[in-house]
C-alpha positions as CSV (number, residue, x, y, z in Angstrom):
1,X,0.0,0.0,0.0
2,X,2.7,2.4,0.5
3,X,3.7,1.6,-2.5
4,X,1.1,2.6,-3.9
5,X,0.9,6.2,-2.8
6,X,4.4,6.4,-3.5
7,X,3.6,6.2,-7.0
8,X,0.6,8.1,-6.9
9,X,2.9,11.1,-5.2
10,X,5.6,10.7,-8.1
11,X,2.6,10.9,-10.8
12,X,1.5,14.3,-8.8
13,X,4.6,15.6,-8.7
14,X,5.3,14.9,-12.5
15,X,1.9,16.3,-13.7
16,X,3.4,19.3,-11.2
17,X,6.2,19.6,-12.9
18,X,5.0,19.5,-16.7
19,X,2.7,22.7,-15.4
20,X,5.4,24.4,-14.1
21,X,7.3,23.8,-17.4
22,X,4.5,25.0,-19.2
23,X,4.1,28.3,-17.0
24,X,7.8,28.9,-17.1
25,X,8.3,28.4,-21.0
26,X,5.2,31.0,-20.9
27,X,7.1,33.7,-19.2
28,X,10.0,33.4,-21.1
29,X,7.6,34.0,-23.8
30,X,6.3,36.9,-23.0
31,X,9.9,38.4,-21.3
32,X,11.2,37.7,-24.7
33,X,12.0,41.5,-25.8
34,X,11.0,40.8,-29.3
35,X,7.8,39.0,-28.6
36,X,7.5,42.4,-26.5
37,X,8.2,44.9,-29.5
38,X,5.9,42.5,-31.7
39,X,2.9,42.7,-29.2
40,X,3.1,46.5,-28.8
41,X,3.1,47.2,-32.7
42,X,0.6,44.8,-33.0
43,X,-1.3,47.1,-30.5
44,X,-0.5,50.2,-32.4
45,X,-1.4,49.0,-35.3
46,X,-4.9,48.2,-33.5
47,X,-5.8,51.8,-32.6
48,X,-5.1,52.6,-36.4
49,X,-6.6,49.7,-38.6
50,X,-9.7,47.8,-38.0
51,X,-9.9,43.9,-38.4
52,X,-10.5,44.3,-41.7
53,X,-7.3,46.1,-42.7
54,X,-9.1,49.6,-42.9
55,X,-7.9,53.1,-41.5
56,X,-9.6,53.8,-37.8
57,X,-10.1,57.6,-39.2
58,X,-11.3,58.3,-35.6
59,X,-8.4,57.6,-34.4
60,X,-5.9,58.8,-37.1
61,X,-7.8,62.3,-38.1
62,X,-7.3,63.7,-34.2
63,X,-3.9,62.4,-34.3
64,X,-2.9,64.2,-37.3
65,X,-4.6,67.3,-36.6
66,X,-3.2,67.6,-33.2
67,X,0.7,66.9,-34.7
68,X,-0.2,69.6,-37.7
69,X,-1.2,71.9,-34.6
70,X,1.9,70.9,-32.7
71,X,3.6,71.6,-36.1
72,X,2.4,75.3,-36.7
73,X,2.6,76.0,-33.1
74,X,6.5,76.0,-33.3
75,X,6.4,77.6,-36.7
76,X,4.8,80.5,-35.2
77,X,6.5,80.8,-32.0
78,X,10.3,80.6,-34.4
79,X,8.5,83.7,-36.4
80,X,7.4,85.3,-33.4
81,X,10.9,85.2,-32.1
82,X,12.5,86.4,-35.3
């Protein structure tokens, strides 16, 4: 009987073990800095193109406006300083 549990405790602590392998090769993953870069242009490119592959023009037409803004702001202020 003792046995027994002894290999039921060796089964547990391999099914243990693959999970942890698992989790751990899943963190490395995600640590990876290139997986990193990957998953942040992905998300950039979210905010600016639908599923489809289409411009988000609610996103990109206040992002452009507010550079062009930025833009002519500093135009101004070299003039003004002229």
């Amino acid at each position: 009987m003792a046995n027994a549990q002894s290999d039921e405790l060796v089964d547990e602590i391999e099914v243990i073990r693959e999970r942890l392998a698992v989790t751990v090769d899943q963190l490395v993953d995600r640590s990876n800095p290139k997986n990193i870069a990957r998953r942040g242009l992905e998300n950039l490119k979210g905010r600016f193109i639908d599923e489809t592959g289409s411009p988000r023009l609610e996103t990109i037409i206040p992002v452009v406006g507010g550079t062009l803004a930025v833009i002519a702001g500093i135009v101004v202020i070299r003039k003004l300083l002229r």
